[in-house]
N, C-alpha and C positions, 0 to 999 in steps of 0.2 A: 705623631712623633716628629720632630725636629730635627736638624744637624745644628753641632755647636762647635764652632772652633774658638778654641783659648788660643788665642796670637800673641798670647804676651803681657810683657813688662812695662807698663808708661809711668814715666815718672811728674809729680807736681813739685811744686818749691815752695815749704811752710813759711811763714812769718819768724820760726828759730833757726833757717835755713838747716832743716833737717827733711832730708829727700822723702818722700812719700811713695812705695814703689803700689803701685795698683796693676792687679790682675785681668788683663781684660780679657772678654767671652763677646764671643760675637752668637745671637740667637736667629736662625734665618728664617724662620715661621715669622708673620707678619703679626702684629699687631699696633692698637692705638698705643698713643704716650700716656696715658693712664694705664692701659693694661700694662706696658711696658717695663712702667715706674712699678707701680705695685709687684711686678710678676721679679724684680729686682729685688728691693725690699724684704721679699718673702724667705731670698736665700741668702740674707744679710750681704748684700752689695746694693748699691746702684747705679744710675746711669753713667756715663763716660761722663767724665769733664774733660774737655780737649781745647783747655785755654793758653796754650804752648804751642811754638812752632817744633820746637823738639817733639812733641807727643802727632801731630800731626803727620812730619817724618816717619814717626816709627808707624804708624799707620798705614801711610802710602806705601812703606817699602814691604809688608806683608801682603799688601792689595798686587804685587806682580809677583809672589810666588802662587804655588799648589798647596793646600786647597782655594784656595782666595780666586784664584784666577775664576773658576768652575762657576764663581758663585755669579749668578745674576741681578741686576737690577743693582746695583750697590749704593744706596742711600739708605743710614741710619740715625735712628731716633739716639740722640743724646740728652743729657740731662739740663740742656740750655731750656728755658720758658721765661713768658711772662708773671710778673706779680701783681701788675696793676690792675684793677677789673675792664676800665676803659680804656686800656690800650694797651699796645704790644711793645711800647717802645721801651720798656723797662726790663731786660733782660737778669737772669739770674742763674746759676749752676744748680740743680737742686743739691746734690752732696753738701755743699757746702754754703749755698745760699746767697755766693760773693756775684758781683756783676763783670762780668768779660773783660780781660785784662788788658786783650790784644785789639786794636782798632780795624787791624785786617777782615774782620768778622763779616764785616760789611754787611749787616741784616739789615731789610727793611719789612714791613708788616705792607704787602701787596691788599688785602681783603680781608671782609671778619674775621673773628676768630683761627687767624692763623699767630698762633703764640707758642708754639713748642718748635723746640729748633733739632735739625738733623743736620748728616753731612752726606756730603754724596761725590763720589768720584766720577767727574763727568771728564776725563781725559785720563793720559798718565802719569802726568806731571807734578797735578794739584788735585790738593780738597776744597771745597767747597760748602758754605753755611747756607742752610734753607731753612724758613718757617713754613710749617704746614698746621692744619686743625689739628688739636689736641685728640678729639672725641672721632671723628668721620675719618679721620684718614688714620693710612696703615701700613707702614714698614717694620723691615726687620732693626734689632735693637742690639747696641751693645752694653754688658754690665760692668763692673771693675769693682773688685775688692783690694780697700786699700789696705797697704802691710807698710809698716815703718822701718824697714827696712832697703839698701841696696843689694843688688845678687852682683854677682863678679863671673865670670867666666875664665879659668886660669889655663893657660898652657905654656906646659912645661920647655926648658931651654928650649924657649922662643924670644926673640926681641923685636919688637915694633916699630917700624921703618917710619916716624913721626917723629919731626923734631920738638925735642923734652921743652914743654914752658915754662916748667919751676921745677926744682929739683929740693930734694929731702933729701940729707944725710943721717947716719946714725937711727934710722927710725926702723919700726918695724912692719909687718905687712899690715895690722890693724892702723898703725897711724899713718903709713899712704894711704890706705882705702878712706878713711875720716879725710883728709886733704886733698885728696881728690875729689869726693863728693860736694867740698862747702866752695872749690876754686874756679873761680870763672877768670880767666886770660882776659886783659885791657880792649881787645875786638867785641868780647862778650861771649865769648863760646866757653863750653862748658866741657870740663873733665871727660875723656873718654876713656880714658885707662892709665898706663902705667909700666912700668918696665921695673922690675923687683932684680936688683943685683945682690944676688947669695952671699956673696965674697965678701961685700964692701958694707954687704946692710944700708944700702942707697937704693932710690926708684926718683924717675923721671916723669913728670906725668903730663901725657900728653894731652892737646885741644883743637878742635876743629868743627865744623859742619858737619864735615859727614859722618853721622853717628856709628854707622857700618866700616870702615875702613880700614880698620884693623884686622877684622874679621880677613882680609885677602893681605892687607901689605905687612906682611914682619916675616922674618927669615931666622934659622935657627942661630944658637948663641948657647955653648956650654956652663954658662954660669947666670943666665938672666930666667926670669919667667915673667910670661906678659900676663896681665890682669886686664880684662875689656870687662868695664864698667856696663852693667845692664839694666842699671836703677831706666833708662831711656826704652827698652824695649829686649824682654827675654824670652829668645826662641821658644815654645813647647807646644808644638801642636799638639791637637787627638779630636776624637769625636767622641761625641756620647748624645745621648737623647731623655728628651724632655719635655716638658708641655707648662704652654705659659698660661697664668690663670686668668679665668676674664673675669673682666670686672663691668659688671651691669652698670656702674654711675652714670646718671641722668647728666654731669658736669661739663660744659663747654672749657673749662681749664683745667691743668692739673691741681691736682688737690695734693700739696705737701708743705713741711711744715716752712719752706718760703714765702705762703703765701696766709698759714695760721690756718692752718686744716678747712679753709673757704672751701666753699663748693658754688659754682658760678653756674644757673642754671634759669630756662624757658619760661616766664610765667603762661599760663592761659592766654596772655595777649600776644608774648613773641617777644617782650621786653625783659631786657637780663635783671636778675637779683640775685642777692648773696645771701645766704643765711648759714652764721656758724654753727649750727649745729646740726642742721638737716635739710634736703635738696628734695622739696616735693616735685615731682616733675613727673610729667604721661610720659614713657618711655616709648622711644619712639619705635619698640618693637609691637607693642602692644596695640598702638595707634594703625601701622602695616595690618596687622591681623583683622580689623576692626572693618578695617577697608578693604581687605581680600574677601570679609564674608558678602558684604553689600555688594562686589562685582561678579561674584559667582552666582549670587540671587540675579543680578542682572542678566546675566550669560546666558542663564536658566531659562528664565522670562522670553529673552529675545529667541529661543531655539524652540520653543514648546510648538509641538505639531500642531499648524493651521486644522482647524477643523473642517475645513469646508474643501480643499485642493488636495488632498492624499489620497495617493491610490492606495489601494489593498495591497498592491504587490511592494510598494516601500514601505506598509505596515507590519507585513510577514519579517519585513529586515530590522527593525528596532523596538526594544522593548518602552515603549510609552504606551501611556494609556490612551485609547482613543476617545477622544471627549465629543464625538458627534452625537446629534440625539436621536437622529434615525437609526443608527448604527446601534443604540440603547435600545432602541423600540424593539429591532428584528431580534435582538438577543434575547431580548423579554418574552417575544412569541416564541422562538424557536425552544427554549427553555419551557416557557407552559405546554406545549405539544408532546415534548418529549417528555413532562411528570405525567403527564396524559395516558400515553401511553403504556408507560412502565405502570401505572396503579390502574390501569386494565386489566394488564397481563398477573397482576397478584391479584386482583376481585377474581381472575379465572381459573385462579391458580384453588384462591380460598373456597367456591364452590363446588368444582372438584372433589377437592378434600372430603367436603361438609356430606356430597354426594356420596360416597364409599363410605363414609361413617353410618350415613343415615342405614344404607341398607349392609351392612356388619349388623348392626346392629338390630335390624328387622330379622336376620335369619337366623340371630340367635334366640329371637324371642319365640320362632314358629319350632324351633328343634323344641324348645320346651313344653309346648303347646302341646304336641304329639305324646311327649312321654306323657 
């Protein structure tokens, strides 16, 4: 069993500038990027795309509460990889197949087959991109199920200490929430909420950095209600438990459809090949086992009792066979002496017998005799 925390709401930005709100699961049982991907797949989500500094944020600001804090090691498999066979520099999201939006990413391919990319929080500050092996290595992973939709979080006569960037008049709470969602302010920040006036049928809608800010700065107000936009990240922790599936692929890459269901794999020389439709390959568990029998035959070999230097009193203490051939001789005599004498003691046994039969048998012939 596993622990899984759901930390939330991250949001992407489509090409009809319609929010994408994706659920995301953190899995903290380890696995490869294969297993990962598939163990996604299976429960109709995939990997994280975290091609946003917004989705990043909401990331890091989960990584300093409870449960998150608890967790160890924190680097995970997200859904960045290679597509090219020969190299790693060609990056792609599997969800969606696009190439990394943001240049901050700053990947480099260090060593072979390192083509699947993670993130990992090596401070408090910041996140951080790494490439590691697709197939040998093994972290924990996050999913997201995307929903087309944004969630809103509303509280009541509240108003929010953020100065308004644009203002709607006459509209109503569905047409702020739509103008909100599509408004990004002339710095580039993006809609966090909203201040809904009952009275006037007006909302101001706030923008900033800090995606959290509202959550602490607004003060009450008898006629407003604040609306904090969550398409960026929505509270709901919980735990539950689960188990991810493995996946036996012989594959040095992931195998998805970024890459047209390839399967990149070891010939008998050590030389990569690609075959779409099947990945013959000796598993290298199989190959481990092959080679565990041949060292135990060995182990065997080197321990087998010297014939010639053993004493009798460390023969009492292990059960091997004693392979000496004097030690066969005295066994062979001692063995014929002792059939020896047990088919003595029945030849004395059986004459005996033969003894008291023979004369039974005489004295019942003389009683007859007489009469």
């Amino acid at each position: 069993m596993q622990l899984i925390l759901i930390i939330g709401y991250l949001v992407s930005q489509s090409s009809a500038t319609t929010p994408i709100t994706a659920k995301v699961t953190l899995h903290t049982s380890t696995a490869t990027w294969n297993e990962a991907h598939s163990f996604c797949l299976s429960v109709n989500q995939s990997l994280l795309t975290a091609d946003t500094q917004e989705r990043r944020d909401a990331l890091l600001y989960f990584f300093h509460k409870e449960p998150w804090q608890s967790v160890k090691d924190l680097r995970f498999w997200t859904g960045l990889h290679a597509t090219i066979p020969d190299t790693g520099s060609t990056l792609k999201w599997a969800s969606s197949c696009q190439q990394p939006t943001m240049a901050v990413l700053g990947l480099s391919v260090s060593s072979s087959h390192q083509y699947c990319g993670y993130i990992s929080l090596e401070n408090t500050r910041e996140i951080k991109f790494g490439t590691s092996d697709c197939v040998l290595s093994k972290k924990k992973f996050l999913c997201q199920e995307l929903q087309n939709h944004c969630l809103y979080d509303v509280i009541p006569r509240a108003f929010g200490n953020i100065v308004a960037s644009h203002h709607l008049t006459n509209g109503s709470v569905s047409e702020c929430q739509s103008e909100c969602e599509r408004f990004v302010s002339n710095n580039g920040h993006r809609c966090l909420g909203f201040n809904f006036n009952d009275v006037t049928q007006t909302c101001g809608l706030m923008t900033g950095e800090n995606l959290f800010r509202l959550d602490k700065h607004h003060r009450p107000s008898p006629v407003h209600r604040l609306f904090i936009r969550r398409c960026e990240i929505q509270a709901n922790l919980q735990t539950s438990g689960t188990e991810a599936r493995q996946d036996f692929s012989c594959s040095l890459r992931p195998v998805s459809r970024c890459v047209d269901v390839r399967r990149f794999c070891n010939n008998a020389h050590g030389k990569l090949e690609t075959d779409s439709e099947r990945c013959e390959c000796r598993l290298q568990k199989v190959t481990q086992t092959i080679n565990l029998t041949e060292k135990i035959e060995k182990i065997v070999e080197n321990i087998r009792i010297p014939p010639k230097n053993t004493s009798i009193a460390i023969r009492q203490k292990i059960s091997v066979t004693d392979s000496r051939i004097s030690s066969c001789g005295i066994g062979i005599v001692a063995i014929t002496i002792m059939s020896a004498i047990f088919g003595a003691i029945v030849m004395m046994d059986l004459n005996t017998v033969r003894l008291h039969l023979t004369g039974h048998l005489n004295g019942k012939y003389q009683k007859r005799l007489r009469i």
